[in-house]
N, C-alpha and C positions, 0 to 999 in steps of 0.2 A: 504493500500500500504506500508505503515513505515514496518507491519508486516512480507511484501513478504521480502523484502532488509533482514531483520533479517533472516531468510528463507537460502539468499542466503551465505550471511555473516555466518552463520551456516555451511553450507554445504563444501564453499569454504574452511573453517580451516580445514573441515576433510583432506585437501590433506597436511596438513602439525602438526597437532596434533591430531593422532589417538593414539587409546588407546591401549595396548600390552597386548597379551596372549596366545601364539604362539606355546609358546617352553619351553623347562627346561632346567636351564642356575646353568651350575656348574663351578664357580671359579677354578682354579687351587692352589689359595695362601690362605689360610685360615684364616675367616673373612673377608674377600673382598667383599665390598657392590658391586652388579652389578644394574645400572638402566640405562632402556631402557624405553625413555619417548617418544618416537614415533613409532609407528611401521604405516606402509602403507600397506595394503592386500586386494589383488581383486578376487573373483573367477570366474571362468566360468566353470559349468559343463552341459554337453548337455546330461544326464541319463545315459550313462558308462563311460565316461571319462572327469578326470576333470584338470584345468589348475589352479595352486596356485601363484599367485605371490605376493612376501614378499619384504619388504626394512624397516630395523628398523635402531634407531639414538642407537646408545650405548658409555655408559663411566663406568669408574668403579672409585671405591674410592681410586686406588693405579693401578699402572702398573699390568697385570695382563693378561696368557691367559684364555680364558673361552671355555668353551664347552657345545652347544646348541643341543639338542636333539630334535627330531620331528617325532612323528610317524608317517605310513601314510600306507592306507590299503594294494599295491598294489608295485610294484620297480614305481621309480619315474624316467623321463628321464629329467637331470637336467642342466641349461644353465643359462649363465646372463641374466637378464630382463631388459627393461627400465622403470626406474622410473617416467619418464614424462606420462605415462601410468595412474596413478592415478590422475593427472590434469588433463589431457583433460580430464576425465570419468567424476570427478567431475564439469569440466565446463560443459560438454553436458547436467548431473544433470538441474544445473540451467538454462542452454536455453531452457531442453523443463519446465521446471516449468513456467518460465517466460512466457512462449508462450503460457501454460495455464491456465495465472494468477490464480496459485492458492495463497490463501491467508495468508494460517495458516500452522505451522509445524508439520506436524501428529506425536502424540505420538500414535497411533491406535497400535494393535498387528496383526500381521501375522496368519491368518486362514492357543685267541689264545688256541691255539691247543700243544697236545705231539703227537709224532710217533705211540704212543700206541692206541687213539682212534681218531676218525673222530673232525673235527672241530665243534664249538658250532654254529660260524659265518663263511660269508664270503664276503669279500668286491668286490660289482660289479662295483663299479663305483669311484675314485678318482679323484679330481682335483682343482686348485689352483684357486676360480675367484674373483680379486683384495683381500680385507682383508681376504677372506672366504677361510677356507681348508676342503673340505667337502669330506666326504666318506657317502657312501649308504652301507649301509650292511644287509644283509640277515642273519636272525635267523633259523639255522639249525637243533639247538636241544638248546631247552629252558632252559634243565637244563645246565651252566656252561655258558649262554649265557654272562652275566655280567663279568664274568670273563676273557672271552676271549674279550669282548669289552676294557677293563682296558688293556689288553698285547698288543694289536693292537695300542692302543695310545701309548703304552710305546713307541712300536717298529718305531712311525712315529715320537718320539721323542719330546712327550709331559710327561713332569718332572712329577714324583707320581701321576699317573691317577689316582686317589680316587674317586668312586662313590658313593657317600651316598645313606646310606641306607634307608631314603624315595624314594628317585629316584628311585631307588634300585625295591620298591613295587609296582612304578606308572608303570616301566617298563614292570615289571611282570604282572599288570595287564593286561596290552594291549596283552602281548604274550598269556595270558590266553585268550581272546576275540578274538582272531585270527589274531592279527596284525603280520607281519612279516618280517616288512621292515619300518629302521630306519633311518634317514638322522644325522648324527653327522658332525657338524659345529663348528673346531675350529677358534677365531677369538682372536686377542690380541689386550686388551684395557687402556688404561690411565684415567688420570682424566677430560682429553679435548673428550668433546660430538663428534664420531663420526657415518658422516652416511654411513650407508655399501650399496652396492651393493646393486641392487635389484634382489633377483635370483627367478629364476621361475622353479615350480616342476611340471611336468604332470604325471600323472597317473589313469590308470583304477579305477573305484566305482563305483560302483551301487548306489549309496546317495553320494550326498554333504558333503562334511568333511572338518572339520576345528578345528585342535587340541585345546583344550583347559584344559584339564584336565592334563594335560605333566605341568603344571605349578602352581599344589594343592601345588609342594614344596617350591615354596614360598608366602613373605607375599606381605599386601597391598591390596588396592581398584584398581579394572580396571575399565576403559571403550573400549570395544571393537568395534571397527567400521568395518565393513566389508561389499564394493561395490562388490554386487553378479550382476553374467548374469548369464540368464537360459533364455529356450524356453517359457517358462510360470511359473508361479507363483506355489507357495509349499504349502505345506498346513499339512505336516506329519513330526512330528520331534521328532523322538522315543528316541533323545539324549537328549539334554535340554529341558527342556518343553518348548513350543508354544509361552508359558504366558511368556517367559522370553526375548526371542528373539523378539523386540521389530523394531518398522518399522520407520525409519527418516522423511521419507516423503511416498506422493504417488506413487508407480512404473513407471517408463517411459517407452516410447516404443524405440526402436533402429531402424535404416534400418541396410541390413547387409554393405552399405558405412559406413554408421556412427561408427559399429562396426571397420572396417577395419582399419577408420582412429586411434583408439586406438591401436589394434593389428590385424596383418594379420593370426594369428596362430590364436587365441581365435574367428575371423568371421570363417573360414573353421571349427574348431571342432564345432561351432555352427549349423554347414548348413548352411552358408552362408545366413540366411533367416531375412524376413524383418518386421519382430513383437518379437523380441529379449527385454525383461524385465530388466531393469536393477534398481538398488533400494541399499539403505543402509542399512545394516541391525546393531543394537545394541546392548549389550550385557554388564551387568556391573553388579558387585557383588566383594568381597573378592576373591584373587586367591585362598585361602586354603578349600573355600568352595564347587569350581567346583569338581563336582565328575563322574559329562560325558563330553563329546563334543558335538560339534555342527555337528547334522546328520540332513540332510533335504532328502523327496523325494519328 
């Protein structure tokens, strides 16, 4: 029994120290440490479309804006999220555990543009919610894509957009892979820890996605926590291997009440149905060492 409470005691810190790896986070001020020592992310995806919701704690070592990057396969239809969405998910966690005393913590694994030619990008989507200034933009033509990303900030009056040339590659590689829509998130930070918004991204996929390779550019050890819903359980993860994507505990089952009482969007994209999986999934290694993402089917 001492070992269920540690169990639970486990479970409950993830709604308030999860571990970051999200995004690519480029300083504006050069030399500026950015750390983000919390980040909170849930998914739900029902087999073509999936629900992302994010809320990270962020400071930097100096006053500073920053600019977060995020790929993501599909245009993402983007809104504030509520943050209390990751506690109750992680209390439900521990009721149904409790309820079927289980004993031990599974480490088990998971079976701008000129006149003269067309634009590179183009922005679908703007808008201001609380710290977060986020544009969605669409990659038009890969070559000059970076380029016109750097004049688009200029012009929304972010001082010397510089994109480093690591980013620079990560970027590229995703346009290479077929990615073709970026979420660009400026936020401005000090040296007092804060927490942002929690904003939620929906978009079409065929597989589960969840960026992780947006953040090879920088350093450091993660630990990634990630409360997934799906209809059933996965078993195929052609991105990170299997063996890495590690399971917190045993899977619970949801009604779609139980869902609802979380989010009333996430039970409707689910089907509304009443054997909904929900589970934590792990993920921890060097950021410079991620070379995929996290793709499930």
């Amino acid at each position: 029994m001492k070992r269920f409470f540690l169990i639970l005691i486990s479970l409950i810190c993830f709604a308030v120290q999860a571990g970051y790896a999200d995004r690519g986070s480029i300083p504006f001020k050069p030399n500026v440490k950015i750390f983000e020592p919390i980040q909170r992310a849930m998914i739900a995806w029902n087999g073509h479309e999936e629900i992302l919701l994010l809320s990270t704690d962020l400071k930097a070592s100096e006053s500073t804006k920053v600019l977060e990057v995020i790929p993501l396969p599909s245009e993402p239809v983007v809104k504030k999220g509520d943050v209390e969405v990751f506690k109750k998910a992680t209390e439900l966690i521990n009721k149904k555990l409790r309820e079927k005393h289980i004993l031990g913590l599974g480490e088990g694994r998971v079976k701008g543009a000129t006149d003269e030619k067309p634009p590179a990008g183009e922005v679908t989507f703007h808008k201001k919610i609380g710290a977060h200034d986020i544009s969605v933009t669409h990659v038009l033509n890969s070559n000059g894509f970076m380029e016109w990303v750097e004049k688009y900030l200029k012009s929304a009056g972010v001082e010397n957009p510089i994109i480093p040339e690591d980013m620079k590659t990560v970027i590229g590689e995703y346009i290479g892979e077929g990615f073709k829509w970026f979420v660009f998130d400026v936020v401005e930070l000090d040296e007092n820890p804060k927490t942002n918004e929690a904003i939620q991204y929906r978009f079409k996929t065929d597989f589960l996605f969840y960026p992780v390779k947006i953040t090879r550019t920088e350093e450091g050890y993660t630990s990634i926590n990630l409360l997934v819903l799906t209809p059933r359980l996965l078993s195929r993860f052609p991105g990170i291997p299997i063996d890495e994507v590690k399971l917190r505990h045993e899977p619970v089952s949801l009604s779609s009440e139980e869902i609802r009482s979380l989010s009333e969007e996430m039970d409707d994209l689910l089907g509304n149905r009443e054997d909904i999986k929900l589970r934590i999934w792990q993920i921890t290694g060097y950021l410079s060492a991620f070379e995929k993402d996290l793709i499930a089917k």
